[in-house]
C-alpha positions in Angstrom: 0.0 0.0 0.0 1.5 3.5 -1.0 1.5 6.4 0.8 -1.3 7.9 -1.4 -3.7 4.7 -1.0 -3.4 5.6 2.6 -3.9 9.3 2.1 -7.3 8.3 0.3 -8.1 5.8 3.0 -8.3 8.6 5.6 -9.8 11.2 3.7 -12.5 9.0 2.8 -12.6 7.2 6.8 -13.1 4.1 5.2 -10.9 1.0 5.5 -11.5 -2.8 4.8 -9.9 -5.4 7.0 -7.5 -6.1 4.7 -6.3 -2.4 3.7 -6.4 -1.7 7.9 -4.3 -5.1 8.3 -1.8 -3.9 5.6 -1.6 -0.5 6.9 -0.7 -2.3 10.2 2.3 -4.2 8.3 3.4 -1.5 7.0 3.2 1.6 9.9 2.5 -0.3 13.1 5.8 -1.1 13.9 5.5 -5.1 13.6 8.7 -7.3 14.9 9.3 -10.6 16.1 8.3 -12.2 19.0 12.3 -12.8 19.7 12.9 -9.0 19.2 9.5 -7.8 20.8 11.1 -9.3 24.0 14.7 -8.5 23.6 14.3 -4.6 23.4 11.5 -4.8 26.2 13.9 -6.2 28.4 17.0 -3.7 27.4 14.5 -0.9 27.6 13.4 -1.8 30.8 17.5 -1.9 31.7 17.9 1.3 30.2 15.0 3.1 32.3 16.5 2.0 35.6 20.1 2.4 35.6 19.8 5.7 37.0 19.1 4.3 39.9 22.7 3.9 39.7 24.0 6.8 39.6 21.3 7.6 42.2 22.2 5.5 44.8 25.8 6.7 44.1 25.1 10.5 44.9 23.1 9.7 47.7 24.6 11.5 50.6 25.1 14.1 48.1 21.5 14.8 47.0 19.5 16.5 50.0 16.3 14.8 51.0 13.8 17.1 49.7 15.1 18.2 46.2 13.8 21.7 44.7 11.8 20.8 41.5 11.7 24.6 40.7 8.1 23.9 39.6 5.0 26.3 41.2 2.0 24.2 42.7 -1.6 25.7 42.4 -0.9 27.1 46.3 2.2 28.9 45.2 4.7 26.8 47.1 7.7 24.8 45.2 6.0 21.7 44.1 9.3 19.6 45.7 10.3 15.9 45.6 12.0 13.7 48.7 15.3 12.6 47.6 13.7 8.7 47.1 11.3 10.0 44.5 14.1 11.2 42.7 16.2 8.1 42.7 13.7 5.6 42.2 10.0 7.2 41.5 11.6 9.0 38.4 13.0 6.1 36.9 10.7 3.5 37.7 7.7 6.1 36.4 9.8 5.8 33.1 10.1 2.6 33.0 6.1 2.3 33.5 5.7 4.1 30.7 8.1 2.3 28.3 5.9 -1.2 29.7 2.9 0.9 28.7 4.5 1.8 25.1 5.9 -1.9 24.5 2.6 -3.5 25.6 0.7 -1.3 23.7 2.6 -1.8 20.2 2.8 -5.7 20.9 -1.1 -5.9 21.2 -2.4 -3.7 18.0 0.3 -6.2 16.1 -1.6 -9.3 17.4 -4.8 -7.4 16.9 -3.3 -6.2 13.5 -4.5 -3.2 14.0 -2.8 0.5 14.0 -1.4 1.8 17.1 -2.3 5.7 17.9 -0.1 8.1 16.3 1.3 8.8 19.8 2.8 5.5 20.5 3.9 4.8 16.8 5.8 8.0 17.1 7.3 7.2 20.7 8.2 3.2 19.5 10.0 1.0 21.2 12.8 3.2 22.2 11.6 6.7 22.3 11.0 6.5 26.5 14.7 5.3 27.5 16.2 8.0 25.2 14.4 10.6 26.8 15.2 8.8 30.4 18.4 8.6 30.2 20.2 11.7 30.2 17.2 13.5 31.8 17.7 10.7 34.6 21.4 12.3 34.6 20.9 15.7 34.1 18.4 15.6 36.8 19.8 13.7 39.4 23.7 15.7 39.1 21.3 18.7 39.2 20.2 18.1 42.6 23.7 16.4 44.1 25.3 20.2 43.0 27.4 18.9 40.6 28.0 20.7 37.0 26.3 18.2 34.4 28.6 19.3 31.5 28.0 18.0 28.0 30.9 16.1 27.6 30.0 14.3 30.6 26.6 13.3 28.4 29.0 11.7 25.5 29.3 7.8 27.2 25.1 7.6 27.9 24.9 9.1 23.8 27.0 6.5 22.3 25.5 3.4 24.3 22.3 4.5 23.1 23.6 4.2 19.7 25.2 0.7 20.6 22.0 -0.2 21.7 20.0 1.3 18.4 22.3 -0.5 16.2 22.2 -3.8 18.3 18.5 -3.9 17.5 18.7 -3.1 14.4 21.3 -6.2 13.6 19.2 -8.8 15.9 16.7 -9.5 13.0 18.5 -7.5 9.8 16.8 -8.9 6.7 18.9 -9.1 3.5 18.4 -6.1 2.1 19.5 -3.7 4.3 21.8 -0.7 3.9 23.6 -0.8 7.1 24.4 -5.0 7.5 27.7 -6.7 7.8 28.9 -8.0 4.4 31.4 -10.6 5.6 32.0 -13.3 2.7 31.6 -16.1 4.9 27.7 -14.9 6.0 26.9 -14.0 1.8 25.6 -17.0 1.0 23.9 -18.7 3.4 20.6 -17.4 5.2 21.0 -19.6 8.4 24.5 -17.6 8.9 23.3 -14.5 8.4 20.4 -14.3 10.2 22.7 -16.4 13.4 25.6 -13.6 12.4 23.4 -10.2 13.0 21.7 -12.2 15.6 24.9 -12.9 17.8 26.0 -8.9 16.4 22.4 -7.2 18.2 22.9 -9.2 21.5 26.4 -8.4 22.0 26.3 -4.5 21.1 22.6 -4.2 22.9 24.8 -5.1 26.2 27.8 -3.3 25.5 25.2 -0.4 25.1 24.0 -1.2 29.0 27.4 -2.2 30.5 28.8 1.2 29.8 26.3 4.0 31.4 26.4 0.4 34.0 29.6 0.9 34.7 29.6 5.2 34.4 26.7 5.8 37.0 27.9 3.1 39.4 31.8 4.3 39.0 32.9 7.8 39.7 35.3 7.0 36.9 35.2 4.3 34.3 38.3 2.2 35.0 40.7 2.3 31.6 40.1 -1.9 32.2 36.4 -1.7 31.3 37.0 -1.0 27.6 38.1 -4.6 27.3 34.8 -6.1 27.9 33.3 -4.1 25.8 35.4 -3.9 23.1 35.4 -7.8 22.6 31.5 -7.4 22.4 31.9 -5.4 19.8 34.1 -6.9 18.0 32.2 -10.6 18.6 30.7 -10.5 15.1 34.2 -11.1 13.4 34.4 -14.3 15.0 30.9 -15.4 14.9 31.2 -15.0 11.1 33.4 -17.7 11.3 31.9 -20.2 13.8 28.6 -20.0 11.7 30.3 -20.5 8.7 31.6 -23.8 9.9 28.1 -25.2 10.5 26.1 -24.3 8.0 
């Protein structure tokens, strides 16, 4: 169905089954099962590591942090110190649940989600969390959140972009690995990208892991996660061997 089909479709507010079911394929936002679960569950990661770097400014965050927001009665609308730590993040997680669980049932239902949630997806709530969890939270301890500091919590969300976009990457995608031992056979790619999603998706939650829980990210730490990153190189191989 073409963009104009679906133009004409809403102008005229009348849709068959079928056209609403392939509108659904199309817009709604359909994955596997596999990868339906996968980026709930690194979602869910990414919403609560703040609690991280939470925990670790405790002492230094007072226990009734100024929101700078005005109630109806005038008075600074403030937050105890818990509600930063754990209310914020787990309210963000609630809402990612809400997202995921609402996307997973209108591709069941094969319907079209609301234009709201299509446009938030699956990963439009942690990348909001994230570095507002951050900015938020080093806010209240007094420290200066500087944009530099920001630059580790950026790139895992890319890690963690790209790892989904590897864990099911069909054939004819732009941005794929093109390793000669994968070309040929669709059992190795598909294992290949599969093994490539899993390892960046947790290279892109070990390091904000390892910068909110660390005041500084030993120089040891880029090991781990630069084998995960490279893990693909290898894998190209293994699968090779048993297909």
């Amino acid at each position: 169905m073409s963009g104009m089909e679906l133009k004409n479709i809403r102008k005229t507010n009348t849709m068959t089954r079928e056209q609403e079911r392939a509108v659904s394929r199309r817009f709604g936002r359909h994955v596997s099962r596999e990868k339906a679960l996968c980026t709930l569950l690194a979602t869910t990661f990414v919403c609560l590591l703040p609690i991280l770097l939470g925990r670790r400014l405790w002492e230094q965050i007072p226990p009734v942090v100024q929101t700078g927001l005005i109630s109806a009665e005038g008075k600074d609308d403030s937050m105890p110190r818990a509600v930063l730590v754990y209310g914020v993040p787990g309210l963000f997680c609630l809402m990612n649940l809400i997202c995921h669980a609402q996307l997973w049932l209108h591709q069941k239902a094969e319907r079209l989600p609301p234009a709201s949630i299509r446009l938030i997806g699956r990963w439009g709530i942690p990348v909001l969390s994230l570095p507002l969890c951050r900015f938020w939270m080093l806010r209240a301890a007094g420290e200066t959140a500087v944009l530099q500091g920001f630059v580790p919590s950026l790139f895992a969300l890319f890690l963690l972009l790209l790892g989904a976009h590897f864990f099911d990457c069909p054939r004819g995608a732009r941005l794929a690995f093109r390793f000669r031992n994968i070309l040929y056979s669709d059992k190795a790619w598909r294992a290949v990208h599969r093994a490539a999603g899993i390892s960046w998706m947790l290279a892109g939650l070990l390091l904000p892991a390892l910068e909110f829980s660390l005041s500084r990210i030993p120089s040891l730490s880029a090991v781990p996660i630069l084998l995960l990153l490279l893990l693909p190189l290898p894998a190209s191989f293994v699968f090779r061997e048993k297909t």
